[in-house]
C-alpha positions as CSV (number, residue, x, y, z in Angstrom):
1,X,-13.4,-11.6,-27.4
2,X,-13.6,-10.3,-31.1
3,X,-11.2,-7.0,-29.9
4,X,-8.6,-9.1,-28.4
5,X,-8.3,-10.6,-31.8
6,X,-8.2,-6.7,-33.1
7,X,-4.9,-5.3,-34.6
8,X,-5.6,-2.4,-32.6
9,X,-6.1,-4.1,-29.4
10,X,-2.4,-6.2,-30.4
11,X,-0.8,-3.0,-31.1
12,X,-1.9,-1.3,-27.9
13,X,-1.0,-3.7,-26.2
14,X,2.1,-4.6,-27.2
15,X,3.4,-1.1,-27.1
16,X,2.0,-0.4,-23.6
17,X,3.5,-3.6,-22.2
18,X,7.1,-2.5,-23.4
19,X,6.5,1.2,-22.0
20,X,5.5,-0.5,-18.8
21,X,8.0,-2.8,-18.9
22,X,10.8,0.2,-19.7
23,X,9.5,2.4,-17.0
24,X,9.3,-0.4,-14.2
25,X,13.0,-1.2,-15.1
26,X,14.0,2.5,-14.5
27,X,11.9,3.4,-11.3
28,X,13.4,0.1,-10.0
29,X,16.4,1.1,-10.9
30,X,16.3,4.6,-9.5
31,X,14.8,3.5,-6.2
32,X,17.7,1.2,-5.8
33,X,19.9,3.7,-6.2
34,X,18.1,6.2,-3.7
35,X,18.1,2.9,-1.5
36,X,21.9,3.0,-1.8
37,X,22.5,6.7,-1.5
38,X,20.8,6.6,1.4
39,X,22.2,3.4,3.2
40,X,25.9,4.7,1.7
41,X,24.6,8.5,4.0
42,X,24.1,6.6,7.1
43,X,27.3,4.7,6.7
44,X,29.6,8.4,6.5
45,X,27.5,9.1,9.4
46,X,28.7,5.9,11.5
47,X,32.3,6.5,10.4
48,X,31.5,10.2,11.3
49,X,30.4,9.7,14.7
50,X,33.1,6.8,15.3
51,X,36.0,9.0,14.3
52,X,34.5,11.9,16.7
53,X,33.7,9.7,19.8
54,X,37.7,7.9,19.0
55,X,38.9,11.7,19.1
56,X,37.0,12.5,22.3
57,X,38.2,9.9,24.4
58,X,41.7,10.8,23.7
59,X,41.0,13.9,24.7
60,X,39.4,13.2,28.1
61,X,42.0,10.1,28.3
62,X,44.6,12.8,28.0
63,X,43.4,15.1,30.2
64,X,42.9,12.2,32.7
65,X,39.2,12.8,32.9
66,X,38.4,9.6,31.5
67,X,35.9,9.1,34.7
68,X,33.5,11.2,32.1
69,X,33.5,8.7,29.6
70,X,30.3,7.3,30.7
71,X,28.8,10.7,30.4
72,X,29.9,11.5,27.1
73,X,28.7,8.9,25.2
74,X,25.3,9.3,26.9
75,X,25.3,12.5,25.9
76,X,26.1,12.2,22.3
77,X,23.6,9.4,21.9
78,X,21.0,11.4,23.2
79,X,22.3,14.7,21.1
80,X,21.8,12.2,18.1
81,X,18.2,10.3,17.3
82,X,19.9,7.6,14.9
83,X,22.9,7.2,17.1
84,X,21.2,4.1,19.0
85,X,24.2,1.8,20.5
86,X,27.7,2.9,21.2
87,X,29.9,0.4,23.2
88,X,33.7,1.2,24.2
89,X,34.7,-2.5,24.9
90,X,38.1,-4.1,26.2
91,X,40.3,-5.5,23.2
92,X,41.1,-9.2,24.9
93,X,37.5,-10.5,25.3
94,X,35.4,-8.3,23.7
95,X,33.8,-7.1,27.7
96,X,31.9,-3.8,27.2
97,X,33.0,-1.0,29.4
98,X,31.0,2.1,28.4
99,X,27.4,2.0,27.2
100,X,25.3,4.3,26.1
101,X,23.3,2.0,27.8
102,X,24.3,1.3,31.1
103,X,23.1,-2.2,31.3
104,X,25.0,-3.8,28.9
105,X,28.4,-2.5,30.5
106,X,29.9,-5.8,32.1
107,X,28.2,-8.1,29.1
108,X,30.2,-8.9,25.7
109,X,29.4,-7.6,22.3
110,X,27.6,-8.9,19.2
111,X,29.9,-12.1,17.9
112,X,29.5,-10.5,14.4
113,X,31.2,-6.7,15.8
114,X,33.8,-9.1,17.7
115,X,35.0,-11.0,14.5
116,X,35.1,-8.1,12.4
117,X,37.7,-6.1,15.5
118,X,39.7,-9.1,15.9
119,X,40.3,-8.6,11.4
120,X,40.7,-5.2,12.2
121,X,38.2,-4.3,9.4
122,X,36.8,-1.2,10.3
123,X,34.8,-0.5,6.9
124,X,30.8,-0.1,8.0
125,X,28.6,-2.6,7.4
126,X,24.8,-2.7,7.5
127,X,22.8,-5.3,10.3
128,X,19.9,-6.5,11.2
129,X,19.3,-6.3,14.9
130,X,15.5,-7.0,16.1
131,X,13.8,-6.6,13.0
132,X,15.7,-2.9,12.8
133,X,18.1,-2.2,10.5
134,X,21.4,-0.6,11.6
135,X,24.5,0.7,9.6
136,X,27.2,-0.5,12.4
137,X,30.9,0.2,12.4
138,X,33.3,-1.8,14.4
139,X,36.6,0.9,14.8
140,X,39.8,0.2,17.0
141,X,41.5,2.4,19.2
142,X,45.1,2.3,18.7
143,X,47.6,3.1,21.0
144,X,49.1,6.5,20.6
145,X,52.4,8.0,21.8
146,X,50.4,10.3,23.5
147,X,48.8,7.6,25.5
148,X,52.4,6.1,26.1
149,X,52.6,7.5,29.7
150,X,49.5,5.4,31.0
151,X,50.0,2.4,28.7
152,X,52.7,0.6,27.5
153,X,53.9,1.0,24.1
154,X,54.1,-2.6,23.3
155,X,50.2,-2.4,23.5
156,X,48.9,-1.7,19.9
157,X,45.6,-1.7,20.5
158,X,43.6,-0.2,24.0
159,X,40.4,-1.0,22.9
160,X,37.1,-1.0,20.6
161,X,34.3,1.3,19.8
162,X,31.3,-0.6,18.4
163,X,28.7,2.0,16.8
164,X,25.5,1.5,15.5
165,X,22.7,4.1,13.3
166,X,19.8,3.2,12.9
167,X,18.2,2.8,9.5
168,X,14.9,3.3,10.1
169,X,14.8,7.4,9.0
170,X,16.5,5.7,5.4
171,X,13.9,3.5,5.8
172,X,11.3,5.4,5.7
173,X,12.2,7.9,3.2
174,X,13.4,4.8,0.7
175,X,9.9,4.1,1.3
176,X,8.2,7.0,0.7
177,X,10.3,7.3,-2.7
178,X,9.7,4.4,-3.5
179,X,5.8,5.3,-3.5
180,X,5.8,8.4,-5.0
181,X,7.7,6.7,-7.7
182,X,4.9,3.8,-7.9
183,X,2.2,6.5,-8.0
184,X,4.3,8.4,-10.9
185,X,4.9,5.1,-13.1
186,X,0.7,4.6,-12.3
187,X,-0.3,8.0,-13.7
188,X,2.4,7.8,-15.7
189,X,1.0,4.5,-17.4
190,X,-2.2,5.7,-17.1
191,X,-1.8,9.4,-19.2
192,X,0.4,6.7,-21.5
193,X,-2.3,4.5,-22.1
194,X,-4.8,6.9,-22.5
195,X,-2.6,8.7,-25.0
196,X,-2.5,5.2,-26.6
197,X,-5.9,4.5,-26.9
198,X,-7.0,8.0,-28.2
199,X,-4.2,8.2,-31.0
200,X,-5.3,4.2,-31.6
201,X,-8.5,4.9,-32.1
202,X,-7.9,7.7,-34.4
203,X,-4.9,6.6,-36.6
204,X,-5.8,2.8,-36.5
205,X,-9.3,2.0,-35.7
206,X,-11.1,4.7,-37.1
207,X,-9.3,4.0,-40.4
208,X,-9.5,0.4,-40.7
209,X,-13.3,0.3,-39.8
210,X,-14.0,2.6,-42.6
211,X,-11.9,-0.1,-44.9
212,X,-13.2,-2.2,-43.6
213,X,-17.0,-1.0,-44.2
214,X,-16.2,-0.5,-47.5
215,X,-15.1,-3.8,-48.0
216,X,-18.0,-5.3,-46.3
217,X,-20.0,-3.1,-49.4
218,X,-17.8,-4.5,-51.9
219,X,-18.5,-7.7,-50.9
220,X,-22.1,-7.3,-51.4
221,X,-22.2,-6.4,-54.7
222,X,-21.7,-2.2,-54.4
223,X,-18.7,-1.8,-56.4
224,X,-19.4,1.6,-56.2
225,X,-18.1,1.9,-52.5
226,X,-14.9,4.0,-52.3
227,X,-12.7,4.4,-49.3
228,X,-11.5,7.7,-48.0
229,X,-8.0,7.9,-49.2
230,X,-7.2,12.0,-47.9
231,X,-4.7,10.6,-45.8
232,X,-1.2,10.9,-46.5
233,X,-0.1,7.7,-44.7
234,X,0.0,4.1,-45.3
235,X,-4.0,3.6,-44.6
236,X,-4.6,6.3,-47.6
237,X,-2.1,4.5,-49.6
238,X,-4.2,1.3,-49.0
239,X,-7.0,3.2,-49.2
240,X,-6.0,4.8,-53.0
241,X,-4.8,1.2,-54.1
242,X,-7.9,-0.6,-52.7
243,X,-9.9,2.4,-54.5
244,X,-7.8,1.5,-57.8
245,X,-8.3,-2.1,-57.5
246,X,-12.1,-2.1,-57.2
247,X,-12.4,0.6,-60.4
248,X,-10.2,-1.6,-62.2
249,X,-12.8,-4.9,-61.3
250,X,-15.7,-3.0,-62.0
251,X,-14.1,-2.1,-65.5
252,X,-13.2,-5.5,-65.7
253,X,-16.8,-6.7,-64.6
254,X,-18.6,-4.3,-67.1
255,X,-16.2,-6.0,-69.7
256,X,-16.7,-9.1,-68.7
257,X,-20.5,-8.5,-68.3
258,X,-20.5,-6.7,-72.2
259,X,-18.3,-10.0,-73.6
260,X,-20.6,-12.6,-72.2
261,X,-23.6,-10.7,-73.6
262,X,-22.4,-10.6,-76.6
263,X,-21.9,-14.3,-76.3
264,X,-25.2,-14.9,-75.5
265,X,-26.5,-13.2,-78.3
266,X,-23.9,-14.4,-80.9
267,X,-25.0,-18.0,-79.5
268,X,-28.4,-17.5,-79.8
269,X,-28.3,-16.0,-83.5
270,X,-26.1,-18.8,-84.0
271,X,-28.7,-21.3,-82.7
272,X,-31.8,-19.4,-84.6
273,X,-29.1,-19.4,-87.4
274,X,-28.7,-23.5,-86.8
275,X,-31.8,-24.5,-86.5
276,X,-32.8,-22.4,-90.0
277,X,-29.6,-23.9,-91.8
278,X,-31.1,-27.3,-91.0
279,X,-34.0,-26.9,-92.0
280,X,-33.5,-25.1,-95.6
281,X,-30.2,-28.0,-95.8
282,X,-33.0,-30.9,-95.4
283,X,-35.2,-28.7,-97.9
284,X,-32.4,-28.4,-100.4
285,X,-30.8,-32.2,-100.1
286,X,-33.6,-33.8,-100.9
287,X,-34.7,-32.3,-104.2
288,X,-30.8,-31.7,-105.4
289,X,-30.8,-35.7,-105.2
290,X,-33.6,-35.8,-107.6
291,X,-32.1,-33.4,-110.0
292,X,-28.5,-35.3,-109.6
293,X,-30.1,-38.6,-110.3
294,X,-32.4,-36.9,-113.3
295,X,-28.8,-35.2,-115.2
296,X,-26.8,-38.1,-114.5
297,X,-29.8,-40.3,-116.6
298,X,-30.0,-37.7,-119.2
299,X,-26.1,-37.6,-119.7
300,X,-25.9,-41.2,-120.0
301,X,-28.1,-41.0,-122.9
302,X,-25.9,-38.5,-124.7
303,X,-23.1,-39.7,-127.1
304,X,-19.6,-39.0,-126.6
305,X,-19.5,-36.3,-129.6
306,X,-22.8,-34.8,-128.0
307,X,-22.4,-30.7,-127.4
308,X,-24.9,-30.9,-124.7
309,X,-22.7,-33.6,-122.9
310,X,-20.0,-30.6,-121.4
311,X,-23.1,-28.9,-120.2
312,X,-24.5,-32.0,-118.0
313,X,-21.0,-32.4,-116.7
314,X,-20.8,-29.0,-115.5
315,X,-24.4,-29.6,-113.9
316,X,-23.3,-32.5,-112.2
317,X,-20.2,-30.7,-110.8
318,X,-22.6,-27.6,-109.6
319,X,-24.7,-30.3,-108.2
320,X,-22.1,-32.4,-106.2
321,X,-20.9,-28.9,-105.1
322,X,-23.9,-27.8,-103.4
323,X,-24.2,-31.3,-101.9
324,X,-21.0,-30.8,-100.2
325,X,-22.1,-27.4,-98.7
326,X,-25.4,-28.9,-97.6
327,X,-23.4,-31.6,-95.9
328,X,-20.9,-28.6,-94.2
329,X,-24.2,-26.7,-93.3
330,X,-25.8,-29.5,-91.5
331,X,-22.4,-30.6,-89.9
332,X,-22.4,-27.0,-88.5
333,X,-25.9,-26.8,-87.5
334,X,-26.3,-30.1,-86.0
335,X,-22.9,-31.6,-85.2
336,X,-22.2,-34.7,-84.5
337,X,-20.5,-35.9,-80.4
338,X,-17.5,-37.0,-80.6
339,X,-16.5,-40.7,-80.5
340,X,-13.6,-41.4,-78.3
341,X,-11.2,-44.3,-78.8
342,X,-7.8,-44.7,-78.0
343,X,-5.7,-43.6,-81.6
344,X,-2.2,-42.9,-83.1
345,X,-2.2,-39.5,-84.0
346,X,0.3,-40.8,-87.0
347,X,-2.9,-42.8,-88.6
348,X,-5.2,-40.3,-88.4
349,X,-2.5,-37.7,-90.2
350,X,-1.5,-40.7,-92.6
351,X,-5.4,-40.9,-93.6
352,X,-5.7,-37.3,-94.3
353,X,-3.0,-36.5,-96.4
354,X,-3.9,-39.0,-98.8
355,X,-6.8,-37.2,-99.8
356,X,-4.7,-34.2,-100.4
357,X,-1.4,-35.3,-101.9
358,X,-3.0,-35.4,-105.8
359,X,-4.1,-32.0,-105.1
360,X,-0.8,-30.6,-103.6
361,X,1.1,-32.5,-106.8
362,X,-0.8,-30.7,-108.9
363,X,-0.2,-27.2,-108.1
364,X,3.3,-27.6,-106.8
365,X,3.1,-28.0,-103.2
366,X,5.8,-30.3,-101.4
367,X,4.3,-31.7,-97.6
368,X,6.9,-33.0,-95.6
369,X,5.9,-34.3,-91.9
370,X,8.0,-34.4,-88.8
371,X,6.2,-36.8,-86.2
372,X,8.4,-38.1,-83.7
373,X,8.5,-41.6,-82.3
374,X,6.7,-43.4,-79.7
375,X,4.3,-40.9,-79.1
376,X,1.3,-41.3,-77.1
377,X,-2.6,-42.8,-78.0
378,X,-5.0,-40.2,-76.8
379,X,-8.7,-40.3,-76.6
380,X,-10.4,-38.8,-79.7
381,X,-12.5,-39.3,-82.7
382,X,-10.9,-40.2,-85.3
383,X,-12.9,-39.7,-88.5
384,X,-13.6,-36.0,-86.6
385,X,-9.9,-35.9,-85.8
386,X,-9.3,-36.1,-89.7
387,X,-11.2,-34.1,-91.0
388,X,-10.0,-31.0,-88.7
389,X,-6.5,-32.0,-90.3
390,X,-7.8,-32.2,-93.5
391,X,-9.3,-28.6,-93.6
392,X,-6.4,-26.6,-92.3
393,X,-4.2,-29.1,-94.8
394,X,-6.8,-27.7,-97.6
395,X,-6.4,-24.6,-96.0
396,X,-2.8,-24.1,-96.5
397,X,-2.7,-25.7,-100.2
398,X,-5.0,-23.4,-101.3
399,X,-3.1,-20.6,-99.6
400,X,-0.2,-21.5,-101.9
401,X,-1.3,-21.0,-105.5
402,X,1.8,-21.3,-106.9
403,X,3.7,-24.0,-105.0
404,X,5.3,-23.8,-101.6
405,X,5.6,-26.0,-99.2
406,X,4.0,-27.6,-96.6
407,X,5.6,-28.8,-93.1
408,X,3.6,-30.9,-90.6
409,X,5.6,-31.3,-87.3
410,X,4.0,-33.5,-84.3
411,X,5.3,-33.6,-80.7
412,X,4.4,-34.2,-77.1
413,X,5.4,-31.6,-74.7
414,X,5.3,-31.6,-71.2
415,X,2.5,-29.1,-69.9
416,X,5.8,-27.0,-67.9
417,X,7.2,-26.2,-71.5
418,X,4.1,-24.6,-72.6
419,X,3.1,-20.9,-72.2
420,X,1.2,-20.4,-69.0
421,X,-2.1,-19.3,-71.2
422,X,-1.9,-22.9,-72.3
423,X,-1.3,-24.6,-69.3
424,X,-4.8,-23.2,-68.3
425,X,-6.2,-25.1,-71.1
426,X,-5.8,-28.1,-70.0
427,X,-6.0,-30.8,-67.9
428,X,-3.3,-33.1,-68.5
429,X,0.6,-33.3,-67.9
430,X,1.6,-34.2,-71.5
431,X,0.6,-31.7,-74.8
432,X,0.3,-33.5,-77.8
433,X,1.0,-30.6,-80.2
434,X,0.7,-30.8,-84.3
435,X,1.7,-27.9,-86.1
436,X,0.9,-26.6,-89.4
437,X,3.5,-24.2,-91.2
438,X,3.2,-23.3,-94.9
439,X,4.7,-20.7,-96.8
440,X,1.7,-18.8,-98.6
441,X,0.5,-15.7,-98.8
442,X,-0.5,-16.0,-94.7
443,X,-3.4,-14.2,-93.4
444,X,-4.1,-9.9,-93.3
445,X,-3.9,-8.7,-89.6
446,X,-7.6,-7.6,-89.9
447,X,-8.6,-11.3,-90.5
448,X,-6.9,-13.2,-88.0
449,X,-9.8,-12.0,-85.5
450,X,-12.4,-13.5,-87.7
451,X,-11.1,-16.1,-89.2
452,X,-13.0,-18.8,-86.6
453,X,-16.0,-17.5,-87.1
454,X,-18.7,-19.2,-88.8
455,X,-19.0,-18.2,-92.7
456,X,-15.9,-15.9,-92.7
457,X,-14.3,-16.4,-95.6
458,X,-12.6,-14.3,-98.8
459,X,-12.6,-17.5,-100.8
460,X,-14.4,-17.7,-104.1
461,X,-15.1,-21.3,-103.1
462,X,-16.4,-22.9,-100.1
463,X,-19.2,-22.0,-96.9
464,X,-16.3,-20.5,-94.1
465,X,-17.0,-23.2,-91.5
466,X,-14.4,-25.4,-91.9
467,X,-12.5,-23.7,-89.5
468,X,-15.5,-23.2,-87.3
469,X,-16.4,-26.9,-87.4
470,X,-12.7,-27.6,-86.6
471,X,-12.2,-25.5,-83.9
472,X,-15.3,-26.7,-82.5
473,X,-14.3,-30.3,-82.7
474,X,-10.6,-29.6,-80.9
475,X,-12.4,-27.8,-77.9
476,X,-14.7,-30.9,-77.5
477,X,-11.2,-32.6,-77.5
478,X,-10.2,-31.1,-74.7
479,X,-7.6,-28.8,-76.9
480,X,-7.2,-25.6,-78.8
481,X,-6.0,-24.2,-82.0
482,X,-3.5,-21.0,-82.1
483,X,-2.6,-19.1,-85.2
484,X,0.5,-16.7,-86.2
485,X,0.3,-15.5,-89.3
486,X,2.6,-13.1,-91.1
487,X,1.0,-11.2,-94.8
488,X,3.3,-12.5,-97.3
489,X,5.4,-15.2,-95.7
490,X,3.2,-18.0,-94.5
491,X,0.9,-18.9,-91.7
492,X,1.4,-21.3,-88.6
493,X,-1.4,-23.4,-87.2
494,X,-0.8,-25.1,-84.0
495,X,-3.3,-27.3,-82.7
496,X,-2.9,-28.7,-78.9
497,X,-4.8,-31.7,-77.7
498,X,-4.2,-33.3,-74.5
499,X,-2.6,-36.8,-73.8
500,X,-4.0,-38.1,-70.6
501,X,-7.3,-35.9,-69.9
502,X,-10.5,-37.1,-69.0
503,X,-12.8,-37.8,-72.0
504,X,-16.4,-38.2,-71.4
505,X,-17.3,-41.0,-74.7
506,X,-20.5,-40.1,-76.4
507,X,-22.5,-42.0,-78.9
């Protein structure tokens, strides 16, 4: 059953069925047309042998030896194998007076001969008499001047000749045509079929079971299975671009393979990395308390005019400083699951930028935001929600040194309006989508490859994670951050969070 189902077999089949078809059509129509020839012979002979029996009896009826009649047409049907009736009959009621068989002289002929003589249509026809076929002719004899000294010439007609050949020589020679034509289309089909099947099996099946073998290989994990693509046909084209495609997935594998090593190791140094920053963070917090709490007791005692009072300020700022990149190193190493709630995306933005206005006052730095109305609640954290917004906010004030500006736009996009690369992100119909363009000194080309990765950073102040941590915390949003950047005239952060997706809350 599977080779019915086979191209090959389809093919084949297909093609032999319309040469059968084809060659049926013209054997049938070329033993017809024998049929005809033949049938259209034995006619001419009738009219033949009518016209000469006509001309004989006016011969012997002129020579007054029509007493011979009889004889004649005995004669000439005996003379003649197909030549099987011939009647002479009376033209009033049809009453047969010469037969070339003597007992039907006396009787009337066939109803069929008699209507045709009475039309006077003399054209041959071909009848079944008996089970035999015959090509008949029904003729008249008219009446002559010559014959005007016996009969009158008011007669027009003297009398009928009704003639009959047999068919059965046709018959059998249609027959025997119409075998050798049957045996010709058999052989014929045959050779046809065979050519067929031998050109099928070469051209077709040979090819696609070696495809199809090395599919089968591919399939189980040899990608180093090539097909044979020699041939200069459309199974050697198939066979180069299957070839090409299966080098270009291997390639892609061994890529894929290489990338997700490296991620393995990246995320095991990061976790050896993580657990270490933890620890030496704990180690750290716990004594920089003491020493805070110890400076801040000793400065209090110090009067306002005391030299050593600038010193224990700068202590205390040292101090608080490396408190805040303990806290960053323990927020990377062991972060926190996010807490979803249903929030305004304006609050959240509202609550970050008052931390950073002062700041952005004070060096020059004009924020304008663009958050347009009735957008959506979404699930998020908030407080981690904020503080993603704060550090790219930071981020961008302290890539303007000497003023700039600021622009914070906030939109909800339909996921059809984003780039297909995003629309893979996510899995929601609406795209919350918060951009973040200022107009600093933006970011080298060389960078923008590192600049999420954990402790990157050509800052004279700070750890390089808050981008880390902030990328981290959008992905367990659901979203993602993108960056353009050009050296000179600003940088764009756009970060994409979805509207409707599935959050899973964790405490």
């Amino acid at each position: 059953m599977k080779i019915l189902k086979s191209v090959r077999f389809k093919l084949t089949f297909i093609a032999l069925l319309t040469v059968f078809v084809i060659t049926s059509l013209i054997v049938w129509s070329d033993v017809q047309d024998t049929r005809e020839r033949m049938i259209s012979t034995q006619k001419e002979k009738a009219i033949l042998l009518s016209d000469i029996i006509k001309q004989s009896i006016m011969i012997l009826m002129i020579e007054n030896r029509w007493k011979e009649l009889q004889t004649l047409i005995e004669e000439l049907s005996e003379n003649n194998p197909e030549l099987k009736e011939v009647r002479i009959f009376h033209p009033s009621n049809g009453q047969i007076i010469v037969s070339a068989g003597r007992k039907e002289i006396g009787e009337v002929i066939y109803r069929e001969d008699w209507e045709r003589f009475k039309k006077g249509d003399e054209t041959p026809f071909v009848v079944n008499k008996n089970g035999n076929p015959f090509a008949s002719r029904v003729s008249l004899i008219k009446n002559m001047p010559a014959c005007y000294r016996c009969h009158p010439s008011n007669e027009k007609i003297l009398g009928g000749i009704d003639l009959e050949v047999s068919l059965a020589v046709a018959q059998r020679s249609i027959m025997a045509s119409t075998y050798k034509h049957l045996n010709g289309l058999a052989l014929g089909f045959v050779v046809i079929s065979l050519i067929f099947l031998i050109s099928g099996e070469k051209l077709i099946n040979r090819p696609l079971k070696q495809l199809t073998g090395v599919i089968k290989k591919v399939e189980l994990g040899d990608l180093s299975a090539r097909a044979d693509g020699s041939e200069r046909d459309e199974f050697g084209y198939l066979a180069g671009a299957f070839n090409n495609m299966i080098e270009a997935f291997e390639s892609a594998r061994k890529e894929i393979e290489q990338c997700h090593l490296q991620q393995m190791e990246k995320a095991a140094k990061l976790a050896s990395l993580g657990e270490i920053m933890s620890g030496i963070a704990h180690e750290i917090k716990n004594p920089l308390t003491g020493i805070s709490c110890a400076v801040q007791v000793f400065h209090s005692e110090l009067g306002e005019d005391d030299g050593k009072r600038a010193i224990t300020s700068e202590i205390l700022n040292q101090v608080k400083r490396l408190d805040m990149i303990v806290k960053d190193l323990l927020s990377y190493a062991k972060p926190k699951p996010p807490r979803f709630l249903s929030s305004r995306i304006n609050d959240v933005i509202e609550k970050a930028l008052f931390f950073v206005y002062p700041e952005a006052k004070k060096q020059n730095i004009f924020i304008s935001t663009d958050i347009a109305n009735n957008l959506s609640h979404i699930m998020m954290d908030p407080d981690q929600m904020q503080q993603v917004l704060l550090n790219i906010t930071i981020n961008a004030i302290q890539a303007m040194p000497t003023g700039g500006m600021l622009k914070i736009s906030v939109s909800e996009k339909n996921s059809t309006e984003l780039a297909v690369a995003k629309q893979m992100l996510f899995n929601s119909d609406k795209i919350l989508v918060i951009v973040f363009q200022d107009t600093g000194k933006g970011i080298p080309p060389e960078d923008m490859e590192s600049i999420f990765e954990p402790f990157f950073t050509k800052k004279s102040k700070g750890t390089g994670l808050g981008l880390s941590i902030s990328q981290r915390i959008v992905q367990e949003h659901g979203g993602e951050i993108a960056v353009s950047s050009e050296s000179g005239k600003g940088s764009v952060f756009t970060i994409y969070l979805p509207v409707n997706a599935r959050q899973d809350t964790k405490s």
